[in-house]
C-alpha positions in Angstrom: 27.3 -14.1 -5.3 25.1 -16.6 -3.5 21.9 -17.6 -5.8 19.9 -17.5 -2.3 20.7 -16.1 0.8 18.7 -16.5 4.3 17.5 -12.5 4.1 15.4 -13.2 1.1 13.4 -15.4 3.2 11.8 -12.7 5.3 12.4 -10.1 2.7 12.5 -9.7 -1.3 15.8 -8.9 -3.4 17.8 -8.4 -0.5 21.5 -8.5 -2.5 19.9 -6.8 -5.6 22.6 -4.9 -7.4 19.9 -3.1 -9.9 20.3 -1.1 -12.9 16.9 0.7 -13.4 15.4 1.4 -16.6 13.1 4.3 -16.2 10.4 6.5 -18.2 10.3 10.2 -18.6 8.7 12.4 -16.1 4.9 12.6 -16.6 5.0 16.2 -18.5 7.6 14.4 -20.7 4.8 11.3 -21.4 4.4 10.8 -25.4 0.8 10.1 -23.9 -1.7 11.5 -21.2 -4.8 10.1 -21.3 -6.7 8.5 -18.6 -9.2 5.4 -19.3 -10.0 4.8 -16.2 -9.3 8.1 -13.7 -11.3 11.0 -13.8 -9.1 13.4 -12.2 -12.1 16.1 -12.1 -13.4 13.7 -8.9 -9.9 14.4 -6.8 -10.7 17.6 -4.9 -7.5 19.0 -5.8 -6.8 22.4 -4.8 -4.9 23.1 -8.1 -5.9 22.5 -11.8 -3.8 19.0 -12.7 -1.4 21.1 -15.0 -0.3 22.5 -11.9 0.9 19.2 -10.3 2.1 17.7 -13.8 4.3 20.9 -13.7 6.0 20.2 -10.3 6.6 16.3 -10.7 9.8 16.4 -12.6 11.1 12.9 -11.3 11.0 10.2 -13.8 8.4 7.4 -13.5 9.0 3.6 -13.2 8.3 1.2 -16.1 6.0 -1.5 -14.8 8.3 -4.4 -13.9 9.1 -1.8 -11.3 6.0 -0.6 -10.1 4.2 -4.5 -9.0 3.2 -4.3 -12.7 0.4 -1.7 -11.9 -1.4 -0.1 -15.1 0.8 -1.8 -17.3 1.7 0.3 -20.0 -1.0 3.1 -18.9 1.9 5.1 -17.0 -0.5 8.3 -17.3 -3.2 6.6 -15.6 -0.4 4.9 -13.3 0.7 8.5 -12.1 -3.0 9.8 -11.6 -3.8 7.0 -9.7 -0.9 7.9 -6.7 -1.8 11.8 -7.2 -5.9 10.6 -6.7 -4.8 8.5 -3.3 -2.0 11.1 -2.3 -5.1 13.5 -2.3 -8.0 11.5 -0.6 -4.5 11.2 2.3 -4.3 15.0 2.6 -8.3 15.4 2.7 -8.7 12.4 5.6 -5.9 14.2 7.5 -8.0 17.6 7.5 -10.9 15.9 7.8 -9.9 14.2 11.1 -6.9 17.3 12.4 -4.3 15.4 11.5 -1.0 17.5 12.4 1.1 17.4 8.7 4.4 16.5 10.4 5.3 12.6 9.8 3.6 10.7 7.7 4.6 7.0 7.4 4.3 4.6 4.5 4.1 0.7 4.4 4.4 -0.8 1.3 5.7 1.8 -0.4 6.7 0.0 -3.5 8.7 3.2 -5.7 6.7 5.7 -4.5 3.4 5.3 -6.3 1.7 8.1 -3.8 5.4 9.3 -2.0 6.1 11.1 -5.2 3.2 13.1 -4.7 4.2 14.2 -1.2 7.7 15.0 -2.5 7.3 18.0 -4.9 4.2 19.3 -1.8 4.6 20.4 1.6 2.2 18.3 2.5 4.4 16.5 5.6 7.8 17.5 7.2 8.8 13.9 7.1 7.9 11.5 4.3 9.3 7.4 5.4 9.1 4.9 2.9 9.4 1.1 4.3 8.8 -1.8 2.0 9.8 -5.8 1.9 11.5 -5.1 -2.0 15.0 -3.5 -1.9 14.8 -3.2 -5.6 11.7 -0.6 -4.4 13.8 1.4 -2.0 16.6 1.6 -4.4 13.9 2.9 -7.1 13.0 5.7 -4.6 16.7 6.2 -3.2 18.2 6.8 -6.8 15.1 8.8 -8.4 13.2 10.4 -5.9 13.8 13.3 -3.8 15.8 13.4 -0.5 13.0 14.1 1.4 11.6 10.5 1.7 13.8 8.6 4.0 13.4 5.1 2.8 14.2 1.8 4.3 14.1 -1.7 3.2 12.6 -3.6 6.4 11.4 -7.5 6.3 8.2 -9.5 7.5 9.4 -9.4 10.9 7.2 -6.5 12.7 9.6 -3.9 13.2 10.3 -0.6 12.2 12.9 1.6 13.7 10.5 4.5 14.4 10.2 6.3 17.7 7.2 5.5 20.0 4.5 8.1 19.1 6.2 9.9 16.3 4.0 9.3 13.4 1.3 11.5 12.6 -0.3 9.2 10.0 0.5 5.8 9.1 -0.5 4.4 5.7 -0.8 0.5 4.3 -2.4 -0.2 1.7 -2.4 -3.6 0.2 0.1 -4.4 2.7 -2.0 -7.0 5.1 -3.8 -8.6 1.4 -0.2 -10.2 2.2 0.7 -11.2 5.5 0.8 -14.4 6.2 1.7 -14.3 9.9 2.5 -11.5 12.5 -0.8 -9.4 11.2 -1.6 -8.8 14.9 2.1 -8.0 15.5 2.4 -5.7 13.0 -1.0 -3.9 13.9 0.6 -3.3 17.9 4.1 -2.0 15.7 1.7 0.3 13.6 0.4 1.3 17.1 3.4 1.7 18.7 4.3 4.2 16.8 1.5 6.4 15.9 1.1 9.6 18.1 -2.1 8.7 20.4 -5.6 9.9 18.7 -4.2 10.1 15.0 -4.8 7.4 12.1 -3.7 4.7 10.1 -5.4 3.9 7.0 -5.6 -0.2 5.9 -7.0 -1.8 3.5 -7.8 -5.5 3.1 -9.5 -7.8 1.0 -12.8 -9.5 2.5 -15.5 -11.7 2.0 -16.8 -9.0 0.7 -14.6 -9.0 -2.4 -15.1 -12.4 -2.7 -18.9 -12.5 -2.8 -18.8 -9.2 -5.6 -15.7 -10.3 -7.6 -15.8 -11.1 -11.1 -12.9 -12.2 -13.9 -11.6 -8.5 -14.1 -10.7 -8.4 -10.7 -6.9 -8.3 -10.2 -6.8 -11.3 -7.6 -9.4 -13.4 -9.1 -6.8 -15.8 -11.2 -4.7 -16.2 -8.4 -7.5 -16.9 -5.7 -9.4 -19.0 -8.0 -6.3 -20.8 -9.2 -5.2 -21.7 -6.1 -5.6 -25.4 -5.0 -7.3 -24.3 -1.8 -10.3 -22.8 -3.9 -13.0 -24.6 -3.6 -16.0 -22.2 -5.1 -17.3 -19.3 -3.6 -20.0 -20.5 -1.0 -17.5 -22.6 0.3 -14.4 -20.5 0.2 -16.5 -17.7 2.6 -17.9 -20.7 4.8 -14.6 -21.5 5.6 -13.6 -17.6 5.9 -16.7 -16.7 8.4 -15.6 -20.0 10.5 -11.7 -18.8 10.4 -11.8 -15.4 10.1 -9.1 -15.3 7.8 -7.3 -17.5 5.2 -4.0 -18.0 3.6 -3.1 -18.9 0.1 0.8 -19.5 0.0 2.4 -19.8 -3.3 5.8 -20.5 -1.5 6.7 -21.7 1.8 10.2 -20.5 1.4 9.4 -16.7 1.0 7.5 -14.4 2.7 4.9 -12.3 0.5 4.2 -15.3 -1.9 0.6 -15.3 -0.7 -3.0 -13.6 -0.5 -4.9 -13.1 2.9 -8.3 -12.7 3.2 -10.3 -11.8 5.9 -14.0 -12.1 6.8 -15.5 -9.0 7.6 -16.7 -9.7 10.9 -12.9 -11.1 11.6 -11.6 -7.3 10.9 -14.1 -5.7 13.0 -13.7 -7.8 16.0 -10.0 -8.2 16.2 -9.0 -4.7 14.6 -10.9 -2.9 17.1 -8.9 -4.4 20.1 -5.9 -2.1 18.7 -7.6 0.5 17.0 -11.0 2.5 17.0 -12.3 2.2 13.6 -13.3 4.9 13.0 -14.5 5.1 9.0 -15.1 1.4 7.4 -15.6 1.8 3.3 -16.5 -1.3 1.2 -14.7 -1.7 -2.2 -12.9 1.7 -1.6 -11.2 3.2 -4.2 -11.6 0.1 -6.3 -10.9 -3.7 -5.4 -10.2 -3.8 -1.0 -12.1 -2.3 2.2 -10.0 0.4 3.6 -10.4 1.1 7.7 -9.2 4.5 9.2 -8.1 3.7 12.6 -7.5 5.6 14.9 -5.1 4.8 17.8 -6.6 5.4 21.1 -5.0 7.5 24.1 
């Protein structure tokens, strides 16, 4: 086998042949208890021994989850039920038809799982950059999600207008290039007056970040940091900035957008129609909503 093939520079572990540890299914945990999470906030329609009862799929250790909540695999799993929720809540909330829901950024099925074991949506897609993801999902998740392994190039093999709710979050904290492109795909294929729900990192992360904040070592450390005032100066001039790590790679970088940037240019594609700052914890998430 070929240490590096040309795939793996527009996707991530393209000729991956992996063998998956994984942990028990959350009812099987040795531990449940939440830090963090107050699952009492969700709006759930159940009590959360209901769902706990239904999610019989094993869970990812963290290597395969993009290291979220480390060794917290409780909180890990309440934290895809809490956004799997506030989903189902938006789509009532704007009369969003539950037939096809569409995920970027997947990763192995964080919130997905939570669709799985609910009839929630008729179709459940899964589309990230990692095949080791999909092949987490393919192996230990139901048949119900479809899911693909597509690359940085803005495509997805989707109908026009078949998607009744498109979701990506932490997906565009990582473009590099194509962000534009891959809002028109986004677009393309959402049935006309439904959403898509983004989230990005700003200048308003950057002005209210501290130490604890996941991205801070890796923004700060990079050798385009040159202190706060003057990393948003150059962000309110640009409108957004790229830190690469690699050059070889796609998805070896953080994007950050100013405000004002999102607003202007986000709006040529999409009504926004909700804007939330810091929402649920460390980006801004935008429901937009694709015009007729």
């Amino acid at each position: 086998m070929f240490d590096k093939i040309w795939e793996d520079a527009i996707s991530l572990n393209s000729q991956a042949e992996p063998d998956f540890e994984t942990l028990p299914a959350v009812s099987d945990l040795p531990e449940r208890v939440s830090w963090g999470i107050d699952p009492s906030t969700f709006r759930l329609e159940h009590p959360l021994d209901h769902y706990i009862a239904l999610d019989r799929f094993p869970i990812p250790i963290a290597e395969d989850r993009e290291g979220y909540y480390g060794d917290r695999h409780f909180e890990y799993w309440l934290s895809g039920l809490q956004t799997a929720q506030e989903t189902i809540n938006l789509a009532k909330a704007h009369d969003i038809s539950h037939n096809v829901y569409v995920e970027l950024g997947s990763a192995s099925g964080r919130v997905l799982r939570h669709f799985a074991y609910r009839p929630v949506f008729s179709e459940l897609w899964a589309f990230d950059i990692n095949w080791r993801h999909i092949a987490w999902i393919i192996r230990h998740l139901p048949r119900n999600i479809t899911a693909i392994h597509n690359s940085s190039v803005p495509s997805l093999p989707l109908l026009d207008s078949s998607a009744d709710m498109v979701s990506a979050m932490s997906v565009f904290t990582h473009i590099e290039t194509f962000e534009l492109q891959w809002l028109a795909e986004i677009r393309r294929i959402l049935v006309p007056r439904v959403i898509a729900l983004i989230s990005v990192v700003t200048d308003h992360q950057i002005r209210s970040m501290t130490s604890e904040w996941p991205m801070y070592a890796s923004l700060t450390g990079h050798a385009t940091w040159s202190g706060t005032d003057d990393f948003i100066a150059k962000l309110r001039q640009q409108g957004k900035l790229v830190q690469r790590w690699r050059a070889d790679s796609s998805y070896s970088s953080n994007v950050i957008y100013s405000e004002d940037y999102v607003r202007d240019v986000f709006s040529r594609l999409f009504e926004i129609v909700e804007y939330r700052h810091q929402y649920p914890d460390f980006q801004d998430f935008l429901v937009l909503r694709r015009r007729s």
